[in-house]
C-alpha positions in Angstrom: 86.5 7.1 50.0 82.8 8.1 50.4 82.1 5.8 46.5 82.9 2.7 45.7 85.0 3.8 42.7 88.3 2.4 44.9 89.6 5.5 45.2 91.8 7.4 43.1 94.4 5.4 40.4 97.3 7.5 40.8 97.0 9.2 44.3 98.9 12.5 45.2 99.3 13.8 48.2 98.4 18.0 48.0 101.1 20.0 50.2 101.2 18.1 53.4 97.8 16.9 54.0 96.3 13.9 52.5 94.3 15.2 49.5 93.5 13.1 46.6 93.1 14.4 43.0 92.8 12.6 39.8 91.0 9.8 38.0 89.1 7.1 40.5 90.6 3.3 40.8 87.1 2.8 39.1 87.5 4.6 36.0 91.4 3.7 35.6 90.1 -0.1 35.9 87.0 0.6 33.1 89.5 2.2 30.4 91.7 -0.9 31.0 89.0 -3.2 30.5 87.4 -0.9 27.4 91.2 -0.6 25.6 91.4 -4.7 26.0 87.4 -4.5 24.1 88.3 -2.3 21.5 92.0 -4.3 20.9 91.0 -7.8 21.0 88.1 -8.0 18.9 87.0 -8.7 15.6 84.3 -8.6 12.8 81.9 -11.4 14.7 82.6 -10.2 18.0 81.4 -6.5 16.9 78.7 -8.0 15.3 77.7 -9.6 18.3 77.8 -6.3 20.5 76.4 -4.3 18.0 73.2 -6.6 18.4 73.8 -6.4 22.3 73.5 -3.2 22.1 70.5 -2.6 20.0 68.8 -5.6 22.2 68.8 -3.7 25.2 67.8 -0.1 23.7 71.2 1.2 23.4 71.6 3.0 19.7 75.6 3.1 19.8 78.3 0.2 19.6 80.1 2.4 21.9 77.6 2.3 24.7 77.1 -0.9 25.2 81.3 -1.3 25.2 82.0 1.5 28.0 79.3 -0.5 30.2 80.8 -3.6 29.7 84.1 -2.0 30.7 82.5 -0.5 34.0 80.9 -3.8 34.9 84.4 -5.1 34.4 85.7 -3.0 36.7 83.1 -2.8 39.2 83.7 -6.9 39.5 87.7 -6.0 39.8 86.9 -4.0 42.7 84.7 -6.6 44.3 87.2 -8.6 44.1 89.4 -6.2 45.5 88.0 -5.8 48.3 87.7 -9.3 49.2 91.6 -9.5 49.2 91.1 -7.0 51.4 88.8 -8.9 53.9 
């Protein structure tokens, strides 16, 4: 794992060496977090973002949702690797 990105989600090994292919631990953990965003909230909460977003120069909703899911996951694989410690 040369990134922190945890690795990959859904590892396979390739023939009989140990070759990895597929979506990072990272990425699988940020559209976790971004499906929970999008699910659980409501009119206020996307009014909130929305602000959020424009506040800190981002012109989309969307943005400012997709980094929130990556900080997200970026703190689930600190924490991660604490377990690991």
């Amino acid at each position: 794992m040369s990134t922190r990105d945890g690795g990959p989600a859904f590892p396979v090994p390739v023939k009989t060496t140990l070759v990895f292919q597929g979506m990072a631990l990272r990425d699988y953990f940020a559209m976790a977090a971004l499906n929970g965003l999008y699910a659980n909230s409501n009119d206020a909460f996307l009014l909130v973002c929305a602000e959020e977003a424009k506040k800190n120069g981002h012109t989309r909703q969307s943005t400012y949702f997709a980094l929130e899911a990556y900080e997200a996951a970026d703190a689930m694989l600190a924490e991660r690797e604490k377990e690991a410690a």
